[in-house]
C-alpha positions as CSV (number, residue, x, y, z in Angstrom):
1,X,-11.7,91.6,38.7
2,X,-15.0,91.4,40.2
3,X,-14.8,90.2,44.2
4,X,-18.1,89.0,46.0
5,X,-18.7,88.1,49.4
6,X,-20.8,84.7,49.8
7,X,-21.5,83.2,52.6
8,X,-22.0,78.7,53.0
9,X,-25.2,77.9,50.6
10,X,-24.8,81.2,48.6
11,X,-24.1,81.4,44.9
12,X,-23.5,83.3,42.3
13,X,-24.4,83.6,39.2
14,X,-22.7,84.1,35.2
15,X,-24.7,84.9,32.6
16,X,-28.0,82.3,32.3
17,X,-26.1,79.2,32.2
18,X,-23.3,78.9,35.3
19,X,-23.9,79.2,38.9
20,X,-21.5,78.8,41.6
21,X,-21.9,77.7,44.9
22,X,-20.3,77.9,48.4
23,X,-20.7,74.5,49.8
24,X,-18.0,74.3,52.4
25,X,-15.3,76.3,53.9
26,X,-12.7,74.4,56.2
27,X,-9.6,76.5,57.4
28,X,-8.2,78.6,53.7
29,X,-10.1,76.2,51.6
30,X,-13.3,76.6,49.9
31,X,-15.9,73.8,48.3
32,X,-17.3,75.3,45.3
33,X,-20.3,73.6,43.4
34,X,-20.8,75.0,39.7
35,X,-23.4,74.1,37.9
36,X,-22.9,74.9,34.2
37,X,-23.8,73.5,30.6
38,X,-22.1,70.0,29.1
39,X,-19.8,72.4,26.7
40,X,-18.2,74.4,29.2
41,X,-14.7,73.5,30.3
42,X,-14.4,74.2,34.1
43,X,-10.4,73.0,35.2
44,X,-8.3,73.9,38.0
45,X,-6.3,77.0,37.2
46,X,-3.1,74.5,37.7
47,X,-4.1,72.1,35.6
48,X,-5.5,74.6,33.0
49,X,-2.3,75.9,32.7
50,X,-0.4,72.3,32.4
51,X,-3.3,71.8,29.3
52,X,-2.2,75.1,27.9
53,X,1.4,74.0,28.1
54,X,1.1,70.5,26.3
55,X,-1.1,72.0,24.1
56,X,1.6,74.6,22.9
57,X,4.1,71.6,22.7
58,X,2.2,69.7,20.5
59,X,1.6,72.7,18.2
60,X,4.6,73.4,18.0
61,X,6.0,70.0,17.2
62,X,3.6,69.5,14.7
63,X,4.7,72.4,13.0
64,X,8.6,70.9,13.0
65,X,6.9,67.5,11.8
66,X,4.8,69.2,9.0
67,X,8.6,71.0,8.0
68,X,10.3,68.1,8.1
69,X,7.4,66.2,5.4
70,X,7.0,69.0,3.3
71,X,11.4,68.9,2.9
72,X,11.6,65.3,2.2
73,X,8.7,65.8,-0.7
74,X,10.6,68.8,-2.3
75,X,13.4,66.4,-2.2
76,X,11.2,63.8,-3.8
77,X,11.3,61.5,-0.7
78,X,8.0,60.8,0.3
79,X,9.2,58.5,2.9
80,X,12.9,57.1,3.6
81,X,13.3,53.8,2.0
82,X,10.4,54.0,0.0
83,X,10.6,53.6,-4.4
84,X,10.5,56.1,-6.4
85,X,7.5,55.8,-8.8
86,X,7.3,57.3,-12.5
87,X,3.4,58.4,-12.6
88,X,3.5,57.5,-16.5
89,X,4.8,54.1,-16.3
90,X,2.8,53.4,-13.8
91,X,-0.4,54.7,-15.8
92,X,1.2,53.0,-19.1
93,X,1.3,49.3,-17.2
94,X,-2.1,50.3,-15.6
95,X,-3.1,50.5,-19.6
96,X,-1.5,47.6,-20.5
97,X,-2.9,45.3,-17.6
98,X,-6.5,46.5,-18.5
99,X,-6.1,45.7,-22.1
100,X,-4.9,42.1,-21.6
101,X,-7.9,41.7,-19.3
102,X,-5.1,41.5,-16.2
103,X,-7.2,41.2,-13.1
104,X,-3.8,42.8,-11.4
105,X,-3.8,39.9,-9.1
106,X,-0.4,38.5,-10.8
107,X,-2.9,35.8,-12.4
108,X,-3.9,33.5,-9.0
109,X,-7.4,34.3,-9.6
110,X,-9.4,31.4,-9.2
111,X,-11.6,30.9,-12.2
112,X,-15.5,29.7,-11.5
């Protein structure tokens, strides 16, 4: 760890790009103004950790989501309640439809 001394209306500065300065110091608290480019996240450390945390969380219950999907298709349950489809009927009415000149709308097209 690197530790400066700065007084009010000093800065310091990281890399080209980020410069901190001392605006204010009032008791044990300091005022800091940074100055740094549009893509650099600058957080608390207290709420950097609390982002950390959720961030983990959802990671990790995506990963017991994903598990959870990829069981139900090996199982051949895409999602509960939902029909069980045989790809080749399907494709053989798809055929058959086509061939009658079906528009697939159950025949309420409007003609005209």
């Amino acid at each position: 760890m690197l530790i400066l001394t700065r007084k009010l209306g000093e800065s310091v500065t990281i890399g080209d790009d980020i410069k901190i300065t001392i605006l204010g110091v009032r008791g044990r608290q300091v005022r800091l103004g940074i100055i740094a480019p549009q893509k650099v996240t600058i957080h608390r450390e207290e709420i950097y950790f609390k982002i950390q945390e959720e961030n983990k969380r959802a990671v990790d219950s995506t990963v017991e989501e994903v598990s959870k999907i990829a069981t139900m298709i090996r199982k051949g349950n895409a999602e509960p309640g939902a029909k069980k489809t045989d790809p080749e009927v399907s494709e053989a009415t798809r055929s058959r439809d086509t061939k009658k000149g079906s528009s697939g709308d159950g025949g309420t097209r409007a003609k005209g």
